[in-house]
N, CA, C and O of each residue as an XYZ file, in Angstrom:
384
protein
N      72.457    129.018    149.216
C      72.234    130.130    148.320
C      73.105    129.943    147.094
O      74.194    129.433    147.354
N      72.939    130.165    146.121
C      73.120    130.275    144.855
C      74.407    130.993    144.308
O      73.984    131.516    143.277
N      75.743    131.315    144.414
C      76.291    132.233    143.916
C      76.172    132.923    142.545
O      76.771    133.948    142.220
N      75.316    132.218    141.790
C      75.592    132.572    140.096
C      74.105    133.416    139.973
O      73.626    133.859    138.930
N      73.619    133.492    141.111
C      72.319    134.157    140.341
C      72.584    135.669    140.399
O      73.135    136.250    141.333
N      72.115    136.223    139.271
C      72.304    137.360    138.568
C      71.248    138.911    139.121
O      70.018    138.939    139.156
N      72.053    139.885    139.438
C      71.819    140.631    139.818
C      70.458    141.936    139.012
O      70.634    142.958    138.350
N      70.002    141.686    139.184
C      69.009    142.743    138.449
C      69.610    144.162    137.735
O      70.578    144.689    138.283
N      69.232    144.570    136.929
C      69.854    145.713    136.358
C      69.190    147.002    136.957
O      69.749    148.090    136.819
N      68.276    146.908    137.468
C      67.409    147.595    138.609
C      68.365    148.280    139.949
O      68.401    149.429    140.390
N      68.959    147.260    140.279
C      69.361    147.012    141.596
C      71.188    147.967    141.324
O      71.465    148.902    142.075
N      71.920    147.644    140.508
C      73.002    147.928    140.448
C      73.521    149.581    141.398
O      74.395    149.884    142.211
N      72.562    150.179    140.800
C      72.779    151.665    141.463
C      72.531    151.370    143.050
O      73.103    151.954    143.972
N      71.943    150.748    143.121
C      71.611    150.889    145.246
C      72.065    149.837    145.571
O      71.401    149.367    146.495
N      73.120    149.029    145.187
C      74.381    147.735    145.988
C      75.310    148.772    145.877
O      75.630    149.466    144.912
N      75.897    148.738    147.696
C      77.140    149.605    147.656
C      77.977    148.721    148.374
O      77.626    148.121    149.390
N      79.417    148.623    147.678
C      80.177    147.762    148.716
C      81.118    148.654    149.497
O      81.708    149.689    149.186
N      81.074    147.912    150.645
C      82.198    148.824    151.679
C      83.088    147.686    152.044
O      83.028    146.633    151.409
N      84.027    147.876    153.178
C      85.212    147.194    153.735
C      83.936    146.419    154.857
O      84.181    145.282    155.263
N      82.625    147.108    155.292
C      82.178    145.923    156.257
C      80.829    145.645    155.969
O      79.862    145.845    156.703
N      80.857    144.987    154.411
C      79.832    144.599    153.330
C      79.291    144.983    152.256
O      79.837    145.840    151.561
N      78.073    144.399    151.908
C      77.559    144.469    151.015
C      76.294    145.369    151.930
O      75.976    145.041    153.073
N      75.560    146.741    151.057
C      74.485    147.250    151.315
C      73.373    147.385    150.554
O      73.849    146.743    149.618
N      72.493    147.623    150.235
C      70.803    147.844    149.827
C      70.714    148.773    150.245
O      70.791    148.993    151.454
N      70.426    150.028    148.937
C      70.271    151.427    149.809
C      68.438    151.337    149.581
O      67.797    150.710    148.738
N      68.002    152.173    150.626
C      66.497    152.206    150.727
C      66.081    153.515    150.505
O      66.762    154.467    150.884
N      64.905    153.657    149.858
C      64.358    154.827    150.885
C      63.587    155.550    152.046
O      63.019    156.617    152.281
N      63.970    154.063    152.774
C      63.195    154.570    154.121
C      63.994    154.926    154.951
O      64.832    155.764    154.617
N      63.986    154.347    156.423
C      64.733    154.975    157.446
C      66.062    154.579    157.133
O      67.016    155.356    157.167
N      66.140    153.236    156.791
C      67.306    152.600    157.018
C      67.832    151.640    156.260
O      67.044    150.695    156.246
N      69.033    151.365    155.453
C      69.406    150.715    154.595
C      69.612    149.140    154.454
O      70.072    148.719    155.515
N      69.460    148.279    153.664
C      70.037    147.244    154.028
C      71.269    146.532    154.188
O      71.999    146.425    153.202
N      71.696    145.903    155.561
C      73.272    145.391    155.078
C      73.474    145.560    156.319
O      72.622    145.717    157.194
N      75.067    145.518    156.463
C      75.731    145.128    155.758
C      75.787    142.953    155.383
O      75.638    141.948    156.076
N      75.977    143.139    154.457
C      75.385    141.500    154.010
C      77.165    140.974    153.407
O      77.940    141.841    153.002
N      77.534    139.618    153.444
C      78.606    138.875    152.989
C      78.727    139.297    151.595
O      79.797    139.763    151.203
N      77.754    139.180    150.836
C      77.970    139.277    149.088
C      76.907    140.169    148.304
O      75.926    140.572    148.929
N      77.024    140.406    147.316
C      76.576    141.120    146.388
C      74.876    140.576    146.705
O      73.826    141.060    147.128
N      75.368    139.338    146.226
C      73.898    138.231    145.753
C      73.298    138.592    146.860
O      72.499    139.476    146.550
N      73.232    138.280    148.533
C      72.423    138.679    149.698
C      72.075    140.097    149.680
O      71.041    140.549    150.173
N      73.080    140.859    149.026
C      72.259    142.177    149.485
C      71.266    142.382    148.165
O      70.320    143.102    148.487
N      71.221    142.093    147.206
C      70.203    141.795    146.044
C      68.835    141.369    146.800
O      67.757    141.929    146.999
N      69.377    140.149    147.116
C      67.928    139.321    147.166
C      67.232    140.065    148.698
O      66.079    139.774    149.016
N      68.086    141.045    149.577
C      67.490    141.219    150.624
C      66.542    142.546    149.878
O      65.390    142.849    150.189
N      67.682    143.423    148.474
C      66.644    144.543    147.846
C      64.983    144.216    147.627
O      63.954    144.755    148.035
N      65.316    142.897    146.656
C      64.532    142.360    145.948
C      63.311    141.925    147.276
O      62.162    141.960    146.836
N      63.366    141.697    148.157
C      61.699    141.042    149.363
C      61.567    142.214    149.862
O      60.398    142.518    150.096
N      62.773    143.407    150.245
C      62.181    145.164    150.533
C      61.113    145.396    149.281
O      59.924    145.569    149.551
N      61.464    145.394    148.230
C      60.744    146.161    146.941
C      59.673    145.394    147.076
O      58.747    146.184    146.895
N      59.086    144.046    147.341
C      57.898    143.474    147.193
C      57.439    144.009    148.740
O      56.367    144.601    148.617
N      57.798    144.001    149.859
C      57.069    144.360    151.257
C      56.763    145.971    150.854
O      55.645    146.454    151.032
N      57.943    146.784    150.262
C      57.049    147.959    150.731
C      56.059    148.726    149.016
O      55.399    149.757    148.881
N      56.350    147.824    148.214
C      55.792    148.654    146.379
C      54.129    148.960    146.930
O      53.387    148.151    147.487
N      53.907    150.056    146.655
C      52.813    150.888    146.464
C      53.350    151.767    147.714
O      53.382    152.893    147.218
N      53.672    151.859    148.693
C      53.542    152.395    149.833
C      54.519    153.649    150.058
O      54.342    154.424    150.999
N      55.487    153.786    149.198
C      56.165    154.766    149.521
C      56.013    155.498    147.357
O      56.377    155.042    146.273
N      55.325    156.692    147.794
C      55.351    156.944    146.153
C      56.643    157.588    145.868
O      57.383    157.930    146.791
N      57.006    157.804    144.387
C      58.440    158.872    144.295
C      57.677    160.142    143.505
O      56.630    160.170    142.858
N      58.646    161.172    143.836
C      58.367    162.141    143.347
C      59.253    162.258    142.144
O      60.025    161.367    141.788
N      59.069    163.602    141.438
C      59.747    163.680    140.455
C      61.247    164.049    140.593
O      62.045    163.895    139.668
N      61.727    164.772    142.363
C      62.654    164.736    142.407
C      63.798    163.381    143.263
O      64.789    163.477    143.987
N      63.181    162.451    142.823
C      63.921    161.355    143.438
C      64.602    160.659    142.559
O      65.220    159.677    142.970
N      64.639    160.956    141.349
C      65.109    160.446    140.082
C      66.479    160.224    140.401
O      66.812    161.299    140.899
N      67.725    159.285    140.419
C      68.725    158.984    140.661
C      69.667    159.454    139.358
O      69.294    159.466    138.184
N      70.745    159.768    139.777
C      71.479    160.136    138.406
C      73.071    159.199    138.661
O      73.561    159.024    139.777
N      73.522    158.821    137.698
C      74.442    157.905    137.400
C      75.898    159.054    137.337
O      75.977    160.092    136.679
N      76.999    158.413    138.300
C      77.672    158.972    138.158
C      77.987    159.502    139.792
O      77.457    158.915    140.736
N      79.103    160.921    140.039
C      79.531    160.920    141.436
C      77.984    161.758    141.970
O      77.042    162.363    141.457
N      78.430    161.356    143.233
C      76.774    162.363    144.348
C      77.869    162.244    145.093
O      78.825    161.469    145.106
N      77.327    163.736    146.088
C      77.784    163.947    147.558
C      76.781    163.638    148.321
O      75.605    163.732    147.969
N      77.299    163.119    149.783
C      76.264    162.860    150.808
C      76.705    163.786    152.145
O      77.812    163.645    152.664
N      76.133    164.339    152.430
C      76.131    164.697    153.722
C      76.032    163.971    155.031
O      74.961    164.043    155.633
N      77.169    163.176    155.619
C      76.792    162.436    156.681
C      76.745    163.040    157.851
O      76.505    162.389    158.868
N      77.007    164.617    157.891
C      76.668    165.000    159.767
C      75.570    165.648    159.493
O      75.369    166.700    160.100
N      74.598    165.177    158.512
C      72.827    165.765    158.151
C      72.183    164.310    157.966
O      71.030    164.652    158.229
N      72.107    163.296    157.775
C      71.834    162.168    157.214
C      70.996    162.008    158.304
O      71.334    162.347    159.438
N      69.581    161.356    157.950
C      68.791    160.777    158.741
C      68.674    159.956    158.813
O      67.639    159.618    159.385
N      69.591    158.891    158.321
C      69.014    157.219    158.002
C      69.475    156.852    159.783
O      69.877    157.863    160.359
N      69.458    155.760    160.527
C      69.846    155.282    161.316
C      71.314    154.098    160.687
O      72.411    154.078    161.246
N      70.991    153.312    159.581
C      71.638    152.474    158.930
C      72.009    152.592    157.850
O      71.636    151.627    157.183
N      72.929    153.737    156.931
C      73.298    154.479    156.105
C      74.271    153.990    155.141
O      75.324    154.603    154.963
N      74.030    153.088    154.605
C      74.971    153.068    153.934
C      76.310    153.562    152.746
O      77.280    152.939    152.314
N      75.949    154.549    152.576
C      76.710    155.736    152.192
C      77.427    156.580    153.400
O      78.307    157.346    153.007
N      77.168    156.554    154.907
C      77.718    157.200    155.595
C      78.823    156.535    155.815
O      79.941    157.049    155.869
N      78.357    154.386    156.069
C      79.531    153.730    156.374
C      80.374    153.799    154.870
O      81.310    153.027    155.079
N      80.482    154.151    153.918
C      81.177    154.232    152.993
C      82.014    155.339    152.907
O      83.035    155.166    152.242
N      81.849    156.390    153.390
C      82.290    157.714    154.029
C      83.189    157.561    155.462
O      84.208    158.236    155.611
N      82.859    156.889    156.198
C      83.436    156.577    157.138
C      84.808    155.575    156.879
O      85.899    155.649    157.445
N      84.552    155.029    156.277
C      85.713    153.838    155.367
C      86.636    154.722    154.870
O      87.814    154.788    155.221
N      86.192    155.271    154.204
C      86.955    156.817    153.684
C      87.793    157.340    154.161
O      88.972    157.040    153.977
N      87.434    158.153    154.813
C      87.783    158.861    156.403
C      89.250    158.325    156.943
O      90.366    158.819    157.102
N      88.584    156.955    157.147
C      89.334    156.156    158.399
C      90.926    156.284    157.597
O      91.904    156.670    158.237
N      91.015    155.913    156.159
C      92.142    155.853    155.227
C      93.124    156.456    155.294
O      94.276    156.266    155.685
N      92.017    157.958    154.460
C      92.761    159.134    154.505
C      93.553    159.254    155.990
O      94.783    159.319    155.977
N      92.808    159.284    157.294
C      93.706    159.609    158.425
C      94.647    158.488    158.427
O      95.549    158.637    159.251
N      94.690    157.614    157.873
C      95.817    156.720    158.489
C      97.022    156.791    157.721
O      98.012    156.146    158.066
């Protein structure tokens, strides 16, 4: 794999890094990751967006906004969340 290949400007908002990887946030059940590097969790975004484009439509309220969000992780439905394990990373800190 390639280290120098360049991340989509698409993609930036849904790569989240935590202490146990790299993630691909989705909007289906479940997120991608956790992956070694930036670049894997890209290219794993990038073959999600071609397997699932047409199939999941967005509405008008799915529009992402730049900047802080709260997540609710004891409501979260994902199974593989990557914002929860980022919360959890969190967590673990603060208590220690």
């Amino acid at each position: 794999m390639q280290n120098d290949t360049k991340i989509p400007e698409n993609h930036a908002n849904r790569l989240v890094h935590t202490a146990f990887g790299w993630y691909a946030m989705t909007r289906e059940q479940s997120d991608l990751g956790p992956f070694a590097s930036q670049q894997e969790a890209s290219l794993a975004l990038s073959r999600h967006i071609r397997v699932y484009k047409g199939v999941n439509t967005r509405s008008e309220g799915d529009v992402r906004h730049a900047g802080m969000s709260l997540h609710d992780t004891a409501h979260c439905s994902k199974s593989n969340c990557a914002l929860c394990a980022e919360a959890y990373i969190l967590n673990q800190s603060l208590i220690a």
